[in-house]
Structure formats: structure tokens, C-alpha cells
LODOZA-161158 format. One line per 4 residues: number of its first residue (from 0); their letters; for each residue x, y, z of N, C-alpha, C, CB. Coordinates in steps of 0.001 Angstrom, whole numbers, always signed. Glycine has a CB too. Layout:
N
NUM) a) X:Y:Z:X:Y:Z:X:Y:Z:X:Y:Z  ...
This chain:
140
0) xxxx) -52688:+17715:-24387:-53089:+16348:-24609:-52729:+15510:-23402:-52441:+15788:-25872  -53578:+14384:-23289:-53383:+13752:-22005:-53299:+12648:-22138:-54194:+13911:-21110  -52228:+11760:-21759:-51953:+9966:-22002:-52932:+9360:-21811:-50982:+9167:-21123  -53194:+8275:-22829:-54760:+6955:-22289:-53932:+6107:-21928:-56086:+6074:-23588
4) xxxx) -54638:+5130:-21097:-54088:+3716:-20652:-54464:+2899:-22152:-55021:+2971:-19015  -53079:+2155:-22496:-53418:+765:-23225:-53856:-116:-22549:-52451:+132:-23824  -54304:-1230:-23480:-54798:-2338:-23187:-53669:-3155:-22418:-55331:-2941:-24401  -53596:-3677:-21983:-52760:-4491:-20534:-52063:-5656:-21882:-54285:-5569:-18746
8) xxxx) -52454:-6331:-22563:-52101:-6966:-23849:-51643:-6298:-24530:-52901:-7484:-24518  -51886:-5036:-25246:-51112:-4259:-26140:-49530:-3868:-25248:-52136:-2803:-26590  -49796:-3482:-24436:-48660:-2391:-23300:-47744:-3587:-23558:-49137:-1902:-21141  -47969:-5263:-22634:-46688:-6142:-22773:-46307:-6260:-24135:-46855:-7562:-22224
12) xxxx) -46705:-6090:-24767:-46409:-6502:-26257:-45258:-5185:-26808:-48139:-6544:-27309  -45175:-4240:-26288:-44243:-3118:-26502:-43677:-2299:-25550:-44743:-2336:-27212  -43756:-3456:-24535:-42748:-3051:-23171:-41436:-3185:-23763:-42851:-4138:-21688  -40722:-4378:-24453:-39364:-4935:-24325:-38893:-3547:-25661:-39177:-7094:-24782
16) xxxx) -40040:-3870:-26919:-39474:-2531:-27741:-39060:-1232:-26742:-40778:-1944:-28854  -39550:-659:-25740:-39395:+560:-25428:-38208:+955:-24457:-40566:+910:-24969  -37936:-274:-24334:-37028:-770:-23121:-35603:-886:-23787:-37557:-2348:-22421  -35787:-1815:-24792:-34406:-1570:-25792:-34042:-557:-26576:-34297:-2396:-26700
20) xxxx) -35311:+736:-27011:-34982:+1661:-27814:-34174:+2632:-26430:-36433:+2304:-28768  -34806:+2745:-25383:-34204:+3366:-24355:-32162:+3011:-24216:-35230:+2737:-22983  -32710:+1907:-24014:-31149:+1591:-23542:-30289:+2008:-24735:-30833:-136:-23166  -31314:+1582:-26138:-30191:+1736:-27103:-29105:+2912:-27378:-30776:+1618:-28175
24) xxxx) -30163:+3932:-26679:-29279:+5399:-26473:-28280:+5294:-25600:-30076:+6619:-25921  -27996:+4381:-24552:-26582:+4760:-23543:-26720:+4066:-22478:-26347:+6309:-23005  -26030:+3307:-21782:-26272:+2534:-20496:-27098:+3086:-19831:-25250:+2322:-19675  -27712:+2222:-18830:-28278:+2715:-17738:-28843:+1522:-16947:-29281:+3737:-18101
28) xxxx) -29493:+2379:-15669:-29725:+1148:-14905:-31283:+1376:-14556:-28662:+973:-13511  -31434:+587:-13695:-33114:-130:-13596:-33553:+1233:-12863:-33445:-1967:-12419  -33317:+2355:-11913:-34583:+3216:-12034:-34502:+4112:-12440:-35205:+3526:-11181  -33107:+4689:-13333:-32893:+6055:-14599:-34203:+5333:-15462:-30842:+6148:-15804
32) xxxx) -33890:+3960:-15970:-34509:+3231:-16956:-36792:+3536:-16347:-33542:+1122:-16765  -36437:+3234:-15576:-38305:+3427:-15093:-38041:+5370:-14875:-38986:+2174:-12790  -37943:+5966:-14961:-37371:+7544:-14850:-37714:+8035:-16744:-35088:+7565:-14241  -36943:+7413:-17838:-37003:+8152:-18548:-37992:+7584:-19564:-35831:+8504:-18847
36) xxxx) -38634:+6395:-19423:-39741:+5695:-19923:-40729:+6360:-19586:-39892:+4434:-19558  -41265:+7400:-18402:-42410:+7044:-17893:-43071:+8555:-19097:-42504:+7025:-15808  -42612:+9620:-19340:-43301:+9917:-20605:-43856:+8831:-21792:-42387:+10740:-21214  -43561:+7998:-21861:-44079:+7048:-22586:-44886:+6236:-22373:-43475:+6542:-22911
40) xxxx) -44620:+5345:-20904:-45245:+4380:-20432:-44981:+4217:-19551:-45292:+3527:-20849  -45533:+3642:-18076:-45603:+3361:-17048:-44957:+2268:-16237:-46515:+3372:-17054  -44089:+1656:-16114:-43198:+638:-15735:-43303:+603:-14296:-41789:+848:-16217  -43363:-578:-13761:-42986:-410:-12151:-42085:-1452:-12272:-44225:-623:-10855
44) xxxx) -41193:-935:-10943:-39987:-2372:-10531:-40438:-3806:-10757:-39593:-2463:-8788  -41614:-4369:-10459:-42045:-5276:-10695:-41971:-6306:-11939:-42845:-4912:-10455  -42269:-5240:-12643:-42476:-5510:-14171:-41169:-5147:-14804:-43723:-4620:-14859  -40522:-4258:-14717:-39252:-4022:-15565:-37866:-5027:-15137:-38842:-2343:-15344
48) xxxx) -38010:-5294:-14186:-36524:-6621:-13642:-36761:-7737:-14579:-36632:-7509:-11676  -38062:-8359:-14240:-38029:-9789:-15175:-37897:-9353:-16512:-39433:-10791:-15101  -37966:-8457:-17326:-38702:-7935:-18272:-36693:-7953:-18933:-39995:-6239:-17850  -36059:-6954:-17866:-34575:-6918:-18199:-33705:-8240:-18141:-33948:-5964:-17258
52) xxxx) -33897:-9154:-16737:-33380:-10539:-16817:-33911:-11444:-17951:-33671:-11204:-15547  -34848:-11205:-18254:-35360:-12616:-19868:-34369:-11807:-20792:-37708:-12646:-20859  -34026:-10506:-21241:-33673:-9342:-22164:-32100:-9737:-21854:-34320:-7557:-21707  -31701:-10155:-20669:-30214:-10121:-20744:-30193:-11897:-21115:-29296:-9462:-19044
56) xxxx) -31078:-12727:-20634:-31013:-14240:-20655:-30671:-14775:-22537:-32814:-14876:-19931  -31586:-14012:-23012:-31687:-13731:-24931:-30588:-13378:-25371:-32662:-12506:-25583  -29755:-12215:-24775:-28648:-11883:-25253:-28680:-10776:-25679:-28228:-12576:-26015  -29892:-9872:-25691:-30491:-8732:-25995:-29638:-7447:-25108:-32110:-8938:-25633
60) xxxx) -29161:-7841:-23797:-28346:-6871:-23036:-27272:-7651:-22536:-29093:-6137:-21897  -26423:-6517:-22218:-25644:-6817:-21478:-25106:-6029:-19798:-24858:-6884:-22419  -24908:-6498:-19184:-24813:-6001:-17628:-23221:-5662:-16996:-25496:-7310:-16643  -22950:-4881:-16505:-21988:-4635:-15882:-22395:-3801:-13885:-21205:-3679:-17134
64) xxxx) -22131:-4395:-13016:-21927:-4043:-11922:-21079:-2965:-11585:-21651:-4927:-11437  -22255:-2003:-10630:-20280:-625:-10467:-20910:-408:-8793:-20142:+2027:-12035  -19724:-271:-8459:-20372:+351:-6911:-20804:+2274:-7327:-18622:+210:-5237  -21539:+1895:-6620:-22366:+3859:-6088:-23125:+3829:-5275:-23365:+4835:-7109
68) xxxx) -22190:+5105:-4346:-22634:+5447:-3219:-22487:+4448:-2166:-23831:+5812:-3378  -21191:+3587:-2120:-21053:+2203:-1180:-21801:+924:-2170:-22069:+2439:+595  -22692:+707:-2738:-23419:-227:-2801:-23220:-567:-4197:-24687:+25:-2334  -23441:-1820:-5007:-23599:-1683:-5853:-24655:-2119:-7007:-22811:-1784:-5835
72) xxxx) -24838:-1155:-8442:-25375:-830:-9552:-25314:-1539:-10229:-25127:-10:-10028  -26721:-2525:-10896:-26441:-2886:-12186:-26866:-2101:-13309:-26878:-4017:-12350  -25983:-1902:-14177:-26035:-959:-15353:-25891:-2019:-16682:-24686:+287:-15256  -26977:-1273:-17331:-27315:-2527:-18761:-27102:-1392:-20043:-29506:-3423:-18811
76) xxxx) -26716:-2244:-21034:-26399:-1862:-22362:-27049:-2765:-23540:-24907:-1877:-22456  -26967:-2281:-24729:-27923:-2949:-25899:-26339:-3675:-26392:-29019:-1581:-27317  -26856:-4950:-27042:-26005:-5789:-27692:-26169:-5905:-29190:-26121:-7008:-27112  -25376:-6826:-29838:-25376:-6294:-30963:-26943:-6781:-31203:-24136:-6756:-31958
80) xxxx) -27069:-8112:-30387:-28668:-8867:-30957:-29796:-8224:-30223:-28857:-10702:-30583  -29139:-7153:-29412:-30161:-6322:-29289:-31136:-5148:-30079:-29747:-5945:-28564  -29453:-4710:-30559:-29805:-3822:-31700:-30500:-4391:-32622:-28774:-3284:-32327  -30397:-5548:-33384:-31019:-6493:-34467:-32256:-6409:-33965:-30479:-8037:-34642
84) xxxx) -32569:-7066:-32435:-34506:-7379:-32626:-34620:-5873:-32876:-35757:-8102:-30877  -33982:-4618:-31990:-34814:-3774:-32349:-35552:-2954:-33476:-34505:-3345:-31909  -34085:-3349:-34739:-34628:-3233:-35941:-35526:-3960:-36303:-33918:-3289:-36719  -36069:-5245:-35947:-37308:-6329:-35882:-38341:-5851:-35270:-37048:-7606:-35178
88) xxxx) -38359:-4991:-33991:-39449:-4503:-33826:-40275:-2905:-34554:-39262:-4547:-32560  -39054:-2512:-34812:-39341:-1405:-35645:-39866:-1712:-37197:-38072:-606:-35668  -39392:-2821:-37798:-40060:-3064:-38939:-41914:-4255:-38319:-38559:-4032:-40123  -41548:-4736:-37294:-43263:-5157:-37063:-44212:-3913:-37007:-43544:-5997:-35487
92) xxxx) -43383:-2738:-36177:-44555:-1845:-36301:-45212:-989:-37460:-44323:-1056:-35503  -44449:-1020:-38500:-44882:-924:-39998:-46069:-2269:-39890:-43318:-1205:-41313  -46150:-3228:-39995:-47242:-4191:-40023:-48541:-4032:-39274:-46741:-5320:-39612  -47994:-3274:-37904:-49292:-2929:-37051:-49541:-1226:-37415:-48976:-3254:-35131
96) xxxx) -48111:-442:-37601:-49437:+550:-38564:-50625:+442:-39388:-49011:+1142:-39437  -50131:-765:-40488:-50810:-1202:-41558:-52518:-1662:-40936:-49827:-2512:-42249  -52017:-2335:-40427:-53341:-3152:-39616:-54059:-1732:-39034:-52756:-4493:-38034  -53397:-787:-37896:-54232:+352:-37395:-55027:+1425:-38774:-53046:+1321:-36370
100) xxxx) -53966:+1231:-40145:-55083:+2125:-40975:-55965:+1366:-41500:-54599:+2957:-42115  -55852:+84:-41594:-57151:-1048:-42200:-58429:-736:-41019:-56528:-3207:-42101  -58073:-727:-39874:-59294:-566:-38899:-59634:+606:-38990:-59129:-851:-37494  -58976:+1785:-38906:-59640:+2973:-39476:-59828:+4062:-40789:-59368:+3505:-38799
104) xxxx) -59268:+2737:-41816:-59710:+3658:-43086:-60479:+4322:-43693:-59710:+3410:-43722  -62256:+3810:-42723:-63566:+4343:-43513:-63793:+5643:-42416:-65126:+3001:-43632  -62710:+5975:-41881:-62679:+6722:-41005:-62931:+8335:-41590:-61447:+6393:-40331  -63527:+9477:-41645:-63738:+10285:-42201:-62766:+11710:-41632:-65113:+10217:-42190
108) xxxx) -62647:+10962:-40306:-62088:+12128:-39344:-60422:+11113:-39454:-63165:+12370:-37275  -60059:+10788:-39701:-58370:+10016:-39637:-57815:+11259:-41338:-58428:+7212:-40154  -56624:+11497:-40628:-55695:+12501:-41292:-54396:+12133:-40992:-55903:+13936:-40872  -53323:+11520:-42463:-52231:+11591:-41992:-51049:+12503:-42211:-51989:+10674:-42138
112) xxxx) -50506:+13167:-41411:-49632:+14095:-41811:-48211:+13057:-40987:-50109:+15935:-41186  -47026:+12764:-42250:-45908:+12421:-41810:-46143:+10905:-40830:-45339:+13744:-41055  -45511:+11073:-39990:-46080:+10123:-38492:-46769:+10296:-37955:-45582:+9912:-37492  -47836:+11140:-37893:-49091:+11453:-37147:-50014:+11379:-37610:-49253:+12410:-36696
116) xxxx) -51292:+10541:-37189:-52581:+10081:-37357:-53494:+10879:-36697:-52722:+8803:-36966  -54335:+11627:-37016:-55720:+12415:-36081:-56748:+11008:-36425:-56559:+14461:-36972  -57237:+10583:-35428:-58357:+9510:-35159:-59438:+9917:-34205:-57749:+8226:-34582  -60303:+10511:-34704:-61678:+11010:-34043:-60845:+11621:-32859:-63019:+9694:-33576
120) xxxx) -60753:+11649:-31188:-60589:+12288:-30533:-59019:+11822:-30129:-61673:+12343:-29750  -58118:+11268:-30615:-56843:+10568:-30224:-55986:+10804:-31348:-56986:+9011:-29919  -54501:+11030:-30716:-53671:+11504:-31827:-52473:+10501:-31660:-53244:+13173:-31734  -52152:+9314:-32842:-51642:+8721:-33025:-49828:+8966:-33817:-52634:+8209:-33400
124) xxxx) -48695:+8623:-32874:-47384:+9667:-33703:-46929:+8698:-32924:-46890:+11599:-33577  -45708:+8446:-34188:-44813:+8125:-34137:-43488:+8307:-34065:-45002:+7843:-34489  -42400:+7759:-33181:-41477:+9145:-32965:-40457:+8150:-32194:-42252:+10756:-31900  -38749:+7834:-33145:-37937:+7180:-33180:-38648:+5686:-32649:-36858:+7854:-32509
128) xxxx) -39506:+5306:-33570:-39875:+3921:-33262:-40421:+3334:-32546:-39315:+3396:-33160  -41318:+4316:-31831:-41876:+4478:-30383:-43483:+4984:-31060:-40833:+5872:-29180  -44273:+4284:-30692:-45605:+4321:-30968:-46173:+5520:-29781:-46272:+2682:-30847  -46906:+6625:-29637:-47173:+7428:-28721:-48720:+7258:-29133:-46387:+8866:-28729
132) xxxx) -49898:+7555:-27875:-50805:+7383:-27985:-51252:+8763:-27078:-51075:+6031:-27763  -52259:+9569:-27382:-52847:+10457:-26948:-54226:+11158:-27248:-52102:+11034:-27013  -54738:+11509:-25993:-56206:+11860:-26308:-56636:+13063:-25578:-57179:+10705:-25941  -56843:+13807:-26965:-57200:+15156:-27097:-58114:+16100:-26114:-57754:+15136:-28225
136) xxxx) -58092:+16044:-25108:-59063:+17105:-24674:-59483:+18211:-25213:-58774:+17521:-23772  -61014:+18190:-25133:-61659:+19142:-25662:-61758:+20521:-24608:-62981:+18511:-26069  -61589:+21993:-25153:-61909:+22646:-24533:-63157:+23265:-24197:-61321:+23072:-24722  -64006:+23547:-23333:-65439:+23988:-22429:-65354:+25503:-22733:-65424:+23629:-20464
């Protein structure tokens, strides 16, 4: 199976979820963080700094400085109100499941087994709160 691009509107809308479920597992810093996202989604430096400074501004992280290698690291962690939205975003995506089986309920080819949706040529799974999107290549 091979990753599709989201919609540029959908993607920001579940950047900060993917970003806090990440961290929520264990410190880290800004390019482990673009490193272990990118099975998921695509982040560039660009986009993930502001994305972490609004995330620490909220109260959502927290930062600690370390030197490595001479220089130094900022390394971020989930807070407690981090942990909270993320349970907030994990219960919105129950709402946008809901909404994704309303758009494809008259669907003949949609099958749900557990967290996984078959949708005509795209396989929809869910997996620690993390929405995954994929599309099936056919074999010749």
C-alpha cells in the first residue's frame, strides 16, 4: 500500500494531534520529532517550529534545553494540558469517523473490520489515535 496526499486543510487540522500523540510517548526534539512522524505524515522544519512554539505558548508542552555535541537542544515533553487536549482530540475523531461513515454509508464496497475501513480503492485504520490513510495498489 502506498500513502495519498491529504488535503492541505485536512493535514493542518491533524498536524498538532500527531505531534502531541508523538511526544506523548517520551521527550524529544524537533528533528527525532520530523524523523518519527514521517510514516505518518510529512512535516518540514518550517511547519513543525511554529506548530511546537503556539503548542508550548498553550501550555500543551513543555521545553527543556541540553547541550549536544557542543551546541545546544531543545527537547519538548507533553504536559498535563497536553495530555487533556489529546484526549479532546481523540474523542473529536470519533465525530469525524462518524461524519466519514455518513459520507460513505451507501457505499457497497466500505467494510468495517475493528479500526479498519476498506473504501473502494483506500484503506482507512486507525491506530493509537492516529487516523492512517492508504491507497491500495492494484496488481497488473
Amino acid at each position: 500500500m502506498e500513502s495519498i496526499m491529504l488535503d492541505a486543510q485536512l493535514k493542518r487540522g491533524l498536524l498538532d494531534a500527531c505531534i502531541l500523540s508523538v511526544i506523548s510517548k517520551g521527550e524529544t526534539y524537533g528533528y527525532k520529532l520530523i524523523e518519527d512522524t514521517k510514516p505518518i505524515i510529512e512535516i518540514s522544519e518550517s511547519t513543525l517550529y511554529p506548530i511546537l512554539k503556539r503548542m508550548e505558548q498553550n501550555g500543551y508542552l513543555k521545553t527543556e534545553s541540553r547541550e549536544y555535541n557542543g551546541r545546544l537542544r531543545k527537547y519538548y515533553s507533553v504536559t498535563i494540558a497536553g495530555k487533556t487536549r489529546l484526549l479532546q482530540y481523540r474523542r473529536e475523531f470519533n465525530e469525524v469517523k462518524r461524519i466519514f461513515e455518513y459520507i460513505f454509508h451507501d457505499r457497497a464496497e466500505m467494510k468495517q473490520e475493528k479500526d479498519t475501513w476498506q473504501i473502494e480503492n483506500r484503506e482507512w485504520k486507525t491506530e493509537n489515535g492516529v487516523l492512517y490513510i492508504r491507497e491500495k495498489k492494484e496488481n497488473l
